[in-house]
N, C-alpha and C positions, 0 to 999 in steps of 0.2 A: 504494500500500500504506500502509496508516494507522500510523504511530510509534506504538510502545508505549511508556509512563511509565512507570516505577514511583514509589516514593514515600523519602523518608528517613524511617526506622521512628523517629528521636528528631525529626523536626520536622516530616516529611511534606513536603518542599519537593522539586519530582518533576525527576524526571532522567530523561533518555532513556536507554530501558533497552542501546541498542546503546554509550553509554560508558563499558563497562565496565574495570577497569584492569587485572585479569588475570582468568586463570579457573586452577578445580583441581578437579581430580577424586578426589573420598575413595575410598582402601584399603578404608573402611569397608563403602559401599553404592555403590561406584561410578558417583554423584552428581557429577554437572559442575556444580561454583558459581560466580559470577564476581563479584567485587568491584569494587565502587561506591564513590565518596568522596561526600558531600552540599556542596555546593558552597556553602552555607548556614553548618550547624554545625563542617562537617570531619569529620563520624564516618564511618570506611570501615565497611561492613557486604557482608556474603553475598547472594546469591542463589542459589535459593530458602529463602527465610529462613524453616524450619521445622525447629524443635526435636524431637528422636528421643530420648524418655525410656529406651529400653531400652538403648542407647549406655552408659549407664552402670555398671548392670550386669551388663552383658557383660564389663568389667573390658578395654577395649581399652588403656587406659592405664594404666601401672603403681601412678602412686597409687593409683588404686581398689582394687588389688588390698592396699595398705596400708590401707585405710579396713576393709577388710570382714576381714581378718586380726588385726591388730592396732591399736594407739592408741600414737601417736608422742605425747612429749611436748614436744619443742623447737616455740617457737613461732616462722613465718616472718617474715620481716621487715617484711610488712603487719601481723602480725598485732601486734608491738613496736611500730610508725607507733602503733597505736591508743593505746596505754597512754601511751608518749609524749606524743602531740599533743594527741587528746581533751580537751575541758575537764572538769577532775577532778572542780567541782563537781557535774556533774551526775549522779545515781545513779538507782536505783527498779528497775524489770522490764527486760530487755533480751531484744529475740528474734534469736537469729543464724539467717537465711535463706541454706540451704546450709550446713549447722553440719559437713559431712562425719564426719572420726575425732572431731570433740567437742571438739580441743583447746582452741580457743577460748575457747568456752563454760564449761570449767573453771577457765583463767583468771581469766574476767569474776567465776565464780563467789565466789571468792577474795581479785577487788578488790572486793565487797560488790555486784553486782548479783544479782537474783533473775533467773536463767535461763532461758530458752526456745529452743527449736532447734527446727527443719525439715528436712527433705533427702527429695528421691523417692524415694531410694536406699534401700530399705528393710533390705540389709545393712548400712551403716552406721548410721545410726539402731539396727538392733539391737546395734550393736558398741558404740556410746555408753552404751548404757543399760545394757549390760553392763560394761563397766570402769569407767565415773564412776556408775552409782547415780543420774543424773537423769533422774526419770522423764518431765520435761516436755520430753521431745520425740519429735517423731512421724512418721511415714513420709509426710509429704501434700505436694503442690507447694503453691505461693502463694495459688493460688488454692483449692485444699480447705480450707487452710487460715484464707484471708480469712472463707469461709463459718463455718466453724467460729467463730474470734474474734467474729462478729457475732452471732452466735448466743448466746453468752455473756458479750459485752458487755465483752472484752477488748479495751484499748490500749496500747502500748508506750511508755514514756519513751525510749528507745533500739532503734534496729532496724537491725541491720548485716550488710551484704552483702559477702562475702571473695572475689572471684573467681567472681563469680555473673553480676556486671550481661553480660556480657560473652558468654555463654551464649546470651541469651534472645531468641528469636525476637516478641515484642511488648514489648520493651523502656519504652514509655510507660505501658502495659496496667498491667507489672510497677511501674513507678513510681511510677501514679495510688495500686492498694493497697496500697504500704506506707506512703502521705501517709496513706491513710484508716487504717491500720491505728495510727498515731504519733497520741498525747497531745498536746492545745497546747502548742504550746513543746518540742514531741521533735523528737529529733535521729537524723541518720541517717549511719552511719559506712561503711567497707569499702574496696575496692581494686580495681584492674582490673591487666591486665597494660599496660605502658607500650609502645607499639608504636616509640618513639625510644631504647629501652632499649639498652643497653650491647651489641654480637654478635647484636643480635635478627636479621641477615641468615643468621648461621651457626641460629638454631633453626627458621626458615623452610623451611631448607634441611631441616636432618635431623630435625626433631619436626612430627609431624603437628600438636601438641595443640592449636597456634595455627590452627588451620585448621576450617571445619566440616566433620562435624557437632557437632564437641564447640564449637569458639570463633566465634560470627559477628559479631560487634564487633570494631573497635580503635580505641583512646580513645590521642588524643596529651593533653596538660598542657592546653590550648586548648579541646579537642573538649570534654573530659568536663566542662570549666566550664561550657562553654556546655549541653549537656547538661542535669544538673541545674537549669542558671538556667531553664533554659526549659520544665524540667517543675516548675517549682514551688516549687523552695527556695530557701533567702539563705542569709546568711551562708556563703557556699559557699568553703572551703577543703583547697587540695588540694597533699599535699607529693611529691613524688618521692622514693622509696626509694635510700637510696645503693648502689654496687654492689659487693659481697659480695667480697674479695680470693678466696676461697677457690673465689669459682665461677668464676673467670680461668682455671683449669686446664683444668677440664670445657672451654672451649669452645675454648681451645686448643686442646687435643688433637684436638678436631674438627677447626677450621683445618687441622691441620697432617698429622694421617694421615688422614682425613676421618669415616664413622663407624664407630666401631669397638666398639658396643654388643653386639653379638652374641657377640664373644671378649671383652669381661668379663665376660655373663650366663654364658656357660659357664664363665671360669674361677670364677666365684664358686660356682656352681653344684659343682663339685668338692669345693668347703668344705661344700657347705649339703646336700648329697645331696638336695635340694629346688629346681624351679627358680622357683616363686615366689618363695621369700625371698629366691633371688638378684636377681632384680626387685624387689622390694620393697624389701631394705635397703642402703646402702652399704655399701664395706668395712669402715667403722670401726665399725660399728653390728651388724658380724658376727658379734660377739666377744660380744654377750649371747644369742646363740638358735641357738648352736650346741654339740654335744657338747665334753664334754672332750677326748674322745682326737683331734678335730680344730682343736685348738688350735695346732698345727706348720703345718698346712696356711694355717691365719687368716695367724700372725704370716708367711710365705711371702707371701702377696698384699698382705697389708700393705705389705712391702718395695717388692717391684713399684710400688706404687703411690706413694710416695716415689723410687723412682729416675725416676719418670714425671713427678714434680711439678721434683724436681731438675734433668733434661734440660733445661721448659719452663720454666726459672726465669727465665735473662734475657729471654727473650721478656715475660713477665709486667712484667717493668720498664716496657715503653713504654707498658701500660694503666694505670698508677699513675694520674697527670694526669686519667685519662678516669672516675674510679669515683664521685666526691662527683655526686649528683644526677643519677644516668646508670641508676639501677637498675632492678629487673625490675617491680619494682611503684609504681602511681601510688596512694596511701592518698586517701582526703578524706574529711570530714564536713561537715554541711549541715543548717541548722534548718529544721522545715519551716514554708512560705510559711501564715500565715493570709492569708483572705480577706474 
């Protein structure tokens, strides 16, 4: 019987497809995938590694269902990496691929880049242009939208991917067009999720999101350098996100009762007479898009939710040590490679 190869999607370097190191079966389509390491670069990747654009909005995971609702304004912690780290001098056009609720991009707008977004998702895209008023950005994948740029003769000084690379099922494909889509001398910024992150066994465990069909990459500090070095860019640096005290609780509490999402959607849901927004927002966050007369009921779960933090307070002690450089997201930026 003849071995079947497959290939490492960031270097092409072939693996036998029977090594695989687990398999899983999505909720979603009931898809059996098994993960692969490349024994080359280190990137673990999926099989069958095909990307399902209507996944998204379908609204299986709860962001989405924040993207197409409403426009969060607090920006995550990759999305601070950039302001941060990014070299300040460099300004002009910026296009963020995968721009989701827009927050970003409003940002950027603010620290003096001229704007541009993309997303498939043509709910949020309409949600963007509906709260922030920037019309330059449009419902197309990377690819409609490469066709379009060349077409009109557009280049970007800046083009940055937040949780994007990580998604895509031709990951090289997607890397060749944003080199061609970058100005000499552009740069390319954004973030993956850190698969050596801080608990990342407990989200394994109880979040689908790291799994496909929504995630078929995982980039360690290592993987993702080599990655970009070897599709084409230099200067390639990449920080680790520190990890967040606040998100210690959340995954306690997993640890320790195991998951218990279902009885907070409901009791939020109490407050919210709505059970999107209880999906959608935290408790602290409840407190702007709710009625007044359920204002009793808010500060009520409020509580709850400090006596819950209270409980797992000394437990929280022993991850102090573990938070500097351990976070949920790996940022980098990267010039890209003339030839």
């Amino acid at each position: 019987m003849e071995e079947k190869i497959i290939h490492c999607p960031i270097c092409e370097t072939p693996t036998d497809a029977r090594a695989f190191l687990q398999t899983y079966i999505s909720p979603y389509n009931n898809q059996e995938y098994k993960m692969y390491e490349c024994s080359n670069c280190q990137v673990q990747w999926w099989e069958p590694l095909k990307m399902i654009p209507e996944f998204y909005e379908s609204e299986v995971f709860e962001h989405y269902i924040t993207f197409h609702m409403t426009t969060k304004i607090n920006l995550g912690e990759n999305h601070k990496a950039f302001f941060r780290y990014f070299p300040s001098d460099i300004k002009g056009n910026l296009l963020d691929v995968g721009c989701g609720d827009g927050r970003f991009i409003r940002y950027a707008k603010e620290y003096g880049y001229e704007v541009w977004g993309i997303d498939f998702d043509k709910k949020s895209v309409e949600n963007v242009k509906k709260n922030f008023e920037i019309n330059t950005v449009f419902a197309m994948s990377l690819e409609e939208f490469y066709k379009y740029a060349k077409e009109k003769g557009l280049q970007f000084d800046v083009i940055t991917f937040f949780e994007v690379l990580e998604h895509q099922d031709k990951p090289k494909e997607f890397l060749k067009m944003i080199k061609e889509l970058l100005k000499n001398e552009g740069y390319i910024a954004g973030s993956v999720p850190n698969r050596n992150r801080l608990f990342a066994e407990i989200d394994w465990k109880y979040y689908p999101g790291d799994y496909p069909p929504h995630h078929f990459l995982r980039f360690s500090k290592e993987s993702l350098q080599k990655a970009l070095t070897m599709n084409s860019f230099t200067n390639v640096k990449i920080f680790t996100t520190d990890y967040p005290y606040k998100e210690i609780f959340h995954h306690l509490e997993k640890k320790i009762f195991g998951n218990v999402e279902n009885l907070k959607y409901k009791i939020k849901s109490w407050v919210t007479r709505e059970e999107k927004l209880a999906k959608v927002f935290a408790i602290e966050e409840l407190n702007h898009v709710i009625s007044y007369k359920n204002k009793l009921k808010f500060f009520l779960i409020k509580s709850l939710k400090m006596l819950r933090n209270f409980f797992l307070l000394p437990f929280s002690f022993f991850y102090l040590p573990k938070l500097k450089q351990n976070g949920i997201n790996l940022y980098f930026h990267a010039k890209k490679q003339e030839i």
